[in-house]
C-alpha positions in Angstrom: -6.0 24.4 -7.4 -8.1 21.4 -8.1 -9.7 19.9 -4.9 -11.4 16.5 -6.1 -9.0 14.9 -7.3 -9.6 11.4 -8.4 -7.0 8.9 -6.5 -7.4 5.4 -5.8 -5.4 3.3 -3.3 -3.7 0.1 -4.4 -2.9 -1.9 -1.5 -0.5 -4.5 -2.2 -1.3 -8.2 -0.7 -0.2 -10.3 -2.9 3.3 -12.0 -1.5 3.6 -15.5 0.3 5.5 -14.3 3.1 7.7 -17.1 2.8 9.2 -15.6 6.0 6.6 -15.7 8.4 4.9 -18.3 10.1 2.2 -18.4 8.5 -0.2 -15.8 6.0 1.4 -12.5 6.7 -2.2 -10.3 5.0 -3.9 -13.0 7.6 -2.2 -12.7 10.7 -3.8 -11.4 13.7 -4.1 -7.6 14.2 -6.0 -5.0 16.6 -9.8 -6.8 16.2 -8.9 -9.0 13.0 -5.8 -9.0 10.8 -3.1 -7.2 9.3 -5.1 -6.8 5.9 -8.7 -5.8 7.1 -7.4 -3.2 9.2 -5.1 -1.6 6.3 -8.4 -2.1 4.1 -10.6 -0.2 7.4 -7.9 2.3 7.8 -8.1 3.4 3.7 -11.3 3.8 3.6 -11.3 6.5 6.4 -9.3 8.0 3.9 -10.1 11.1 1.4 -8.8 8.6 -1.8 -11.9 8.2 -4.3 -11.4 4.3 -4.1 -9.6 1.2 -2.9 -8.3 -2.2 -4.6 -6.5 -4.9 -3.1 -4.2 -6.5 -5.1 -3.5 -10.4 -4.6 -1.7 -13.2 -5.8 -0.5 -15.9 -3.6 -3.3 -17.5 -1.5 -5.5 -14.8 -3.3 -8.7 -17.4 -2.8 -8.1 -18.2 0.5 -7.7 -14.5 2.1 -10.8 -13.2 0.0 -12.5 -16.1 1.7 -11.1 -15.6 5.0 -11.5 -12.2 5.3 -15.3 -11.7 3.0 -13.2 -9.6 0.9 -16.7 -9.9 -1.7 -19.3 -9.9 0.4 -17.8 -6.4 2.0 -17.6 -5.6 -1.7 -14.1 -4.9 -2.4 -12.3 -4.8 -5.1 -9.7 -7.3 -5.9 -7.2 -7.2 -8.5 -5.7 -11.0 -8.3 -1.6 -10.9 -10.0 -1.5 -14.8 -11.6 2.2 -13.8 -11.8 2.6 -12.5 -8.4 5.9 -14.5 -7.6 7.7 -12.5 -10.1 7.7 -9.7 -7.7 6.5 -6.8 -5.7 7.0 -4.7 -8.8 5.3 -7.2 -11.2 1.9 -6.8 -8.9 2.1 -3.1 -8.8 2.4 -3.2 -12.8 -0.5 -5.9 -13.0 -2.6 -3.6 -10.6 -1.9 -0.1 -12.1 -2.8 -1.6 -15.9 -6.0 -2.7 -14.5 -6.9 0.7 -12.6 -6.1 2.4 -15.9 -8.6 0.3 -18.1 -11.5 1.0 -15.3 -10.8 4.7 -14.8 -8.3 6.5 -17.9 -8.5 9.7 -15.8 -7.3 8.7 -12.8 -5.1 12.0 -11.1 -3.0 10.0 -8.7 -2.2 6.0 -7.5 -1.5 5.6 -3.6 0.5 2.5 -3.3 0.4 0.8 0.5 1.3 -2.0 1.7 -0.7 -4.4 3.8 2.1 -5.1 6.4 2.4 -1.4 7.8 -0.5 -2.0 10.3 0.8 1.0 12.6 0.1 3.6 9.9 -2.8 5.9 10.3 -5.8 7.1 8.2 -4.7 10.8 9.0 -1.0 9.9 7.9 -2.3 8.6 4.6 -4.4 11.8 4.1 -1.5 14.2 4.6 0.1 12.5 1.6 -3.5 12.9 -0.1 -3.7 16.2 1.0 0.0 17.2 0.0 -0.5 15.6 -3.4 -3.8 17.7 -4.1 -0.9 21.4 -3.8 1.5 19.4 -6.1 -0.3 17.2 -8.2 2.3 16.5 -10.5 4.9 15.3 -7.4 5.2 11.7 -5.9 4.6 12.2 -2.7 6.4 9.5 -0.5 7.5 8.7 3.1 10.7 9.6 4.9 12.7 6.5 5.7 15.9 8.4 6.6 18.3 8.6 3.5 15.7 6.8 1.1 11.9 7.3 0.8 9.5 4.4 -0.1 5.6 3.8 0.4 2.9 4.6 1.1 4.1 6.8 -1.6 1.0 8.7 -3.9 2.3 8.9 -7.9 0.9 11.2 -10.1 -0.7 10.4 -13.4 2.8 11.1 -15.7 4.2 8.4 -13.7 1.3 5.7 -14.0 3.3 4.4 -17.4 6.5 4.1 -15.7 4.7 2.0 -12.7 2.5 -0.2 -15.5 5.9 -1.7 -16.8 7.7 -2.0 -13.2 8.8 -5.8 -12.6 11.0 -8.2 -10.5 10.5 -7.6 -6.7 11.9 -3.9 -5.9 8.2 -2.6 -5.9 8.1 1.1 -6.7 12.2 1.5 -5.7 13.6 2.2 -9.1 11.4 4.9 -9.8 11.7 6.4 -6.6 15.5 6.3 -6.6 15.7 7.6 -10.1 13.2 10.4 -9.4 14.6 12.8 -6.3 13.6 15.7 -8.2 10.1 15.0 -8.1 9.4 14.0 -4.7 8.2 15.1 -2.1 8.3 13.1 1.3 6.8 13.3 4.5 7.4 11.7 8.0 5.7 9.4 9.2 7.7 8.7 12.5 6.6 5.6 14.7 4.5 4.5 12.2 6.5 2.7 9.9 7.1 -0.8 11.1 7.5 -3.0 8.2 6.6 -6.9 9.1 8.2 -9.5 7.3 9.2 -12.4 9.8 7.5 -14.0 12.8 10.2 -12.3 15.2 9.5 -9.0 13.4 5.6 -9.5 14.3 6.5 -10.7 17.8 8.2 -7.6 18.5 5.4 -5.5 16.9 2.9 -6.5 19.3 5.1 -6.6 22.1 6.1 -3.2 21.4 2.3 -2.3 21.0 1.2 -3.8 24.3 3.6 -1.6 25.7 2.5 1.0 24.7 -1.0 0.5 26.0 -0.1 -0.4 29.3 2.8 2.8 29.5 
């Protein structure tokens, strides 16, 4: 079984969050924001690299948040308001052109802040015993991301569009995948009543 192998993370930043008040990658989190803390938590992560993809406000964040000067990489989608999808396309075309044998593509998003550095190496680690499975997370009847895709896949995800992200390919692929649970830590945040109850919920927890 082959131990090293080579699997970058593509978190995906690159919506408005038309929904929220406010930048959704930029809005407070723990001892900064909801992007810098995804970015902190993947890099205590086994995966070989990382790469935030943007689009809307793409100068702005990498200002805000020093995305260069902590050397990142950034992947910026000019047509990021054709969809989730389109971005994961843009970003896995440009992984491939900078490393042609890449094993496997993590996909995260950067409004899960509750998920874990040890969750996201279990799906590393589950990937590694089946490295030609998409390892995904358990949402009940239907998986979705942080889901891991191996390298057979990377065409299919290169030509995804409109905003569904990875969906289609996960729907269409039950036979391939492989999910785990992540319990309490999914907590996706997409309007400012959704993030009001995330750190309400959180500050309960720390004073339970």
């Amino acid at each position: 079984m082959k131990t090293n192998l080579d699997i970058a993370v593509l978190i995906m930043a690159a919506g408005a969050s038309r929904r929220m008040d406010g930048i959704k990658q930029l809005m407070p989190w723990r001892d900064s924001n909801f992007l810098l803390e995804t970015i902190k938590t993947v890099q205590n992560t086994n995966a070989k690299s990382l790469h935030v993809v943007l689009g809307s406000n793409a100068d702005f964040i990498t200002t805000q948040c020093s995305l260069e000067e902590k050397n990142i990489d950034i992947i910026v989608n000019a047509n990021w308001e054709n969809g989730l999808g389109d971005s994961i396309a843009h970003g896995v075309k440009i992984l491939l052109q900078q490393r042609p044998a890449l094993d496997g593509v993590l996909i995260c998003l950067a409004d899960q802040p509750l998920l874990s550095f040890e969750y996201l190496n279990s799906l590393i680690a589950e990937f590694i015993k089946h490295p030609s499975k998409i390892i995904a997370t358990n949402y009940g009847k239907k998986v979705g991301v942080p889901a891991l895709f191996p390298k057979l896949l990377f065409e299919e995800l290169s030509v995804l569009k409109g905003d569904f992200g990875a969906k289609e390919i996960l729907n269409n692929k039950s036979n391939v995948i492989i999910s785990l649970d992540a319990a309490d830590q999914i907590a996706d945040v997409d309007t400012s009543l959704e993030y009001q109850n995330l750190i309400n919920r959180t500050n309960n927890t720390l004073n339970s």
